[in-house]
C-alpha positions in Angstrom: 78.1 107.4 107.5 78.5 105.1 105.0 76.1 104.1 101.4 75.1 100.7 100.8 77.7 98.2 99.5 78.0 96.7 96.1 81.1 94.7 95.7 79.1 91.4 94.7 81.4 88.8 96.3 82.2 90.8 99.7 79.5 88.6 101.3 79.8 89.3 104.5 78.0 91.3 107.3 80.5 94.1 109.2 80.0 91.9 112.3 81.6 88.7 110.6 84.1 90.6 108.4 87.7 90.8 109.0 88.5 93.0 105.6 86.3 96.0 105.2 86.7 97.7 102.1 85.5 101.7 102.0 84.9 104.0 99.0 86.2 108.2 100.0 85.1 109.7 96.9 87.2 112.9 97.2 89.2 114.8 95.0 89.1 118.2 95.8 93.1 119.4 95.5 93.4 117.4 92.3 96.0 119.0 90.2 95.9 117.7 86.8 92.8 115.9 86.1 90.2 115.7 88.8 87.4 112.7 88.6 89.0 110.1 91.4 86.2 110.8 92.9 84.2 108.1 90.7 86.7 105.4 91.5 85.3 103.4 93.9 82.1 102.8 92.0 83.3 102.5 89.0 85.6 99.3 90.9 82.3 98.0 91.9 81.5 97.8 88.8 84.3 96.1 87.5 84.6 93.8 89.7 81.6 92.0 88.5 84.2 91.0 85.2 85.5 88.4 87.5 85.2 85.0 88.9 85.2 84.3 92.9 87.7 81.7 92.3 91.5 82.6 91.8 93.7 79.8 90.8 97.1 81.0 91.6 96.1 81.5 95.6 93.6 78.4 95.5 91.2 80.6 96.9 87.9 82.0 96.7 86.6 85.2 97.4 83.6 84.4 98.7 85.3 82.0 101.5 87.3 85.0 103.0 85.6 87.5 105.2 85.4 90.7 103.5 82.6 93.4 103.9 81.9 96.6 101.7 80.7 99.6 103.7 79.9 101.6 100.9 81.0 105.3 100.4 82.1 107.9 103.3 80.3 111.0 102.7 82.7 113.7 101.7 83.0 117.3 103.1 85.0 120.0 100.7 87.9 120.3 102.9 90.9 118.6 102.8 91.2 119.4 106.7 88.1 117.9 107.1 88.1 115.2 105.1 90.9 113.3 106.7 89.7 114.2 110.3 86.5 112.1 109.7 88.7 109.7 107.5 91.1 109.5 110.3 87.9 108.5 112.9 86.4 106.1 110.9 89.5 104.1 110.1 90.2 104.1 113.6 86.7 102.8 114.6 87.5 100.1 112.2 91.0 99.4 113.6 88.8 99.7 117.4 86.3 96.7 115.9 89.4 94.4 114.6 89.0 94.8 111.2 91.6 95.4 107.8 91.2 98.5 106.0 90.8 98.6 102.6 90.0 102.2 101.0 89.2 103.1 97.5 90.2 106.6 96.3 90.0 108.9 95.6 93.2 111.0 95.2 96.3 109.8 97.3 96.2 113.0 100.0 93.6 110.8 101.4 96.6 108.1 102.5 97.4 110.3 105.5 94.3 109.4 107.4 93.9 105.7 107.5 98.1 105.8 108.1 98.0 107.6 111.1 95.3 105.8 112.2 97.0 102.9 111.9 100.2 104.0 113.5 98.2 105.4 116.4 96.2 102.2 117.1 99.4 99.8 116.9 101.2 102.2 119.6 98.5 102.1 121.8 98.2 98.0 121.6 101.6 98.0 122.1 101.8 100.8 125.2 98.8 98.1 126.6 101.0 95.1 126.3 104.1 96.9 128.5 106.1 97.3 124.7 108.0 100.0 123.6 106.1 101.1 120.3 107.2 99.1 117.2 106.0 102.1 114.8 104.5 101.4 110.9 106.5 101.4 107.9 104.8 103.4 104.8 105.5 101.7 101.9 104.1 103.7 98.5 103.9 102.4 94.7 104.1 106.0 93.0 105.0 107.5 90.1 105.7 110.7 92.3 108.2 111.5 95.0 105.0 113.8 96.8 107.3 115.5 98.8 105.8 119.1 99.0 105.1 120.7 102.1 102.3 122.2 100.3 100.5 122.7 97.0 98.8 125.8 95.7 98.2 127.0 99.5 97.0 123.4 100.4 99.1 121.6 103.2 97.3 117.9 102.8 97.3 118.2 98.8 97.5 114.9 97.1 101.1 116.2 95.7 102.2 116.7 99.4 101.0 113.4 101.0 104.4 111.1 101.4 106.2 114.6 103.3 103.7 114.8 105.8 103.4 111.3 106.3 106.9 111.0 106.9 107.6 114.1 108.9 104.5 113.7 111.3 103.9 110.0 110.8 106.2 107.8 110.8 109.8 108.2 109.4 109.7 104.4 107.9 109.4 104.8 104.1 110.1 103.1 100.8 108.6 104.4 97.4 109.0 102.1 94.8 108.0 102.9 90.6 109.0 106.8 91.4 109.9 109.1 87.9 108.6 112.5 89.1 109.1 115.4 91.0 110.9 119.2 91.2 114.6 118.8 91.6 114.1 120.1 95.7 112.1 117.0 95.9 114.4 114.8 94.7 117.4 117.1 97.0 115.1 116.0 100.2 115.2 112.5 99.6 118.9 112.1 99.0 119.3 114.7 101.7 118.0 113.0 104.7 118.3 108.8 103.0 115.2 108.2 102.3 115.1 105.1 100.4 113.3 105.4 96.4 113.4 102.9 94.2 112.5 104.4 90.7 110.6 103.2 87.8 114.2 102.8 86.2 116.1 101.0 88.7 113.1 98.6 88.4 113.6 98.2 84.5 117.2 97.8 85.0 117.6 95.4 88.2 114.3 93.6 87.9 111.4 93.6 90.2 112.2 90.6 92.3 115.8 92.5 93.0 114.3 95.5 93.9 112.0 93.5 96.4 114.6 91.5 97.7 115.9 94.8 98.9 112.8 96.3 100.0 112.2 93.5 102.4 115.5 94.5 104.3 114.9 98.0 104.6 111.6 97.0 106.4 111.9 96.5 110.3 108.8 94.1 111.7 105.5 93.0 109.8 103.4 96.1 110.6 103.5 97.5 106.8 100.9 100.6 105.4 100.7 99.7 101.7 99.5 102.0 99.2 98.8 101.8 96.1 99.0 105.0 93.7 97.8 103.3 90.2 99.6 106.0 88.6 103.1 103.9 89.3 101.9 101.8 86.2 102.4 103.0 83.0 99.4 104.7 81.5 99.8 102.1 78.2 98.2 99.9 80.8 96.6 102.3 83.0 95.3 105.4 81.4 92.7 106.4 83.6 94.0 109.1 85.9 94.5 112.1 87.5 98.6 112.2 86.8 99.5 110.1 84.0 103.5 109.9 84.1 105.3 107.5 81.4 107.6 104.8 81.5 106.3 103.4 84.8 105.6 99.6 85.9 104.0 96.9 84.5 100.8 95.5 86.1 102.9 92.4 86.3 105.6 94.2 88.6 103.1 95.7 90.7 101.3 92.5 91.7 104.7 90.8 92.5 104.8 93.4 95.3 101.6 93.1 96.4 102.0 89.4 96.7 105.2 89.4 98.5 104.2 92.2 101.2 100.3 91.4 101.3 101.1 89.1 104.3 102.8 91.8 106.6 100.2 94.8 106.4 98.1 96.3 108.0 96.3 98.3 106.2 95.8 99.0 102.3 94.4 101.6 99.7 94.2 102.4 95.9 93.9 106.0 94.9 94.0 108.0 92.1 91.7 106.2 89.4 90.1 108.9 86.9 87.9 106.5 85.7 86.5 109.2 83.0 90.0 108.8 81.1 89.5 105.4 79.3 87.2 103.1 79.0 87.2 101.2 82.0 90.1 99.3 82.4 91.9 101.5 85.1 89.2 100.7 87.2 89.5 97.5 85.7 93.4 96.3 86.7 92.8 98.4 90.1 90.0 95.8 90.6 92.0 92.9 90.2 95.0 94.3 91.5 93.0 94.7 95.2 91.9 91.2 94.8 94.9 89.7 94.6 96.1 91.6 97.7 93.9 90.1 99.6 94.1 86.8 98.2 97.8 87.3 98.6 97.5 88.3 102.4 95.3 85.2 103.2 97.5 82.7 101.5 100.5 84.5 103.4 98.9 84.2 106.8 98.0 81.1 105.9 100.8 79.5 105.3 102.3 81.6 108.4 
């Protein structure tokens, strides 16, 4: 199912490996500019711009277990694209390993998130425990709150509605500054708590996480990374570039606080076409320093 791997410091077979990353090059209900697809390779790529060691953590990649299973293949629909997503992140879950997947455009999210909430309920249902559920926590620069797009159900626009409707109803959305006014009317509507690029620039990131952290119940967090929460003067490389989003700076202070408590991690919507590499660049480092982040954290733990 999957291509050969290429990230040149995940050294480690599948059978030793606790993180697996995976490339789903799909991008077939892109909006605005399509070419996601060439993410994941293009992050391979990158990735050889950096050392193994990372000060900050006093870690080195090559010391943690992490494997890279290549690409999925990828039909044309979206229906069945996250059916066979959905089954190989829960063979993954099944074998006890992390996953990391590489976008891709963010409709893609709903997969690996309900296979997630799906395996924890069942471990818990074995252990005699009522179901502790997953809390979806988003970086985005868009509310995604459709219930569909241009006759598409499980468009990229419409992923964070779904996910909360027939997911889980724990979710925070951090960096948002887009969406119709009925999106924006749903979220006030039924509470859902949105934390938007402004009340970021205005209360300060660490504020803004301080929060976060006691909205979330438990340490069973799906984090997802939509690199279009960063402002495209640092990130110009994708599908929906919005304006006056994050810093990269802001963004890694949330993956280091929350790395620790998750279960399960992407970064989608890379157009790597759009610049000249450093999208793929700053996604690169961005998904190393999760994983440093989520080491050091259980680490310490």
């Amino acid at each position: 199912m999957f291509s050969l791997p290429s990230f040149y410091d995940a050294v480690y077979e599948y059978e030793d490996a606790e993180y697996v990353i995976f490339g789903v090059p799909f991008d077939c209900t892109s909006s605005y500019r399509a070419g996601s697809r060439w993410a994941p390779d293009e992050m391979r790529k990158a990735c050889m711009n950096f050392e193994t060691y990372d000060y900050y953590h006093r870690s080195d990649m090559t010391d943690i277990l992490v494997h890279d299973a290549g690409n999925m293949d990828t039909p044309v629909s979206a229906d069945d694209m996250l059916s066979e997503l959905y089954e190989e992140v829960a063979g993954l879950l099944d074998d006890g390993k992390f996953p990391i997947m590489l976008g891709g455009e963010h409709s893609l999210s709903y997969a690996p998130v309900k296979a997630c909430r799906d395996y924890y309920e069942r471990k818990d249902r074995e252990e005699g425990k009522d179901p502790e559920g997953i809390t979806f926590l988003v970086l985005d620069a868009h509310l995604d709150m459709r219930t569909d797009f241009r006759g598409v159900k499980y468009n990229h626009a419409c992923v964070s509605r779904h996910i909360i409707e027939e997911v889980t109803p724990k979710y925070v959305t951090i960096g948002v500054r887009s969406g119709p006014e009925e999106e924006w009317d749903y979220m006030e509507e039924h509470g859902i708590p949105f934390y938007t690029s402004d009340d970021v620039d205005e209360r300060g990131i660490k504020e803004i996480i301080k929060e976060v952290s006691e909205k979330i119940e438990g340490d069973r967090i799906y984090l997802s990374l939509d690199m279009d929460v960063i402002d495209p003067a640092y990130c110009a490389g994708l599908g929906t570039p919005e304006p006056f989003g994050l810093s990269p700076r802001e963004v890694r202070e949330v993956l280091r606080v929350f790395a620790p408590k998750t279960i399960g991690f992407d970064i989608v919507e890379i157009a790597p076409e759009y610049d000249f590499g450093n999208s793929a660049l700053l996604a690169t480092k961005l998904m190393r320093e999760f994983i440093f982040a989520r080491e050091a954290g259980r680490k310490k733990a």
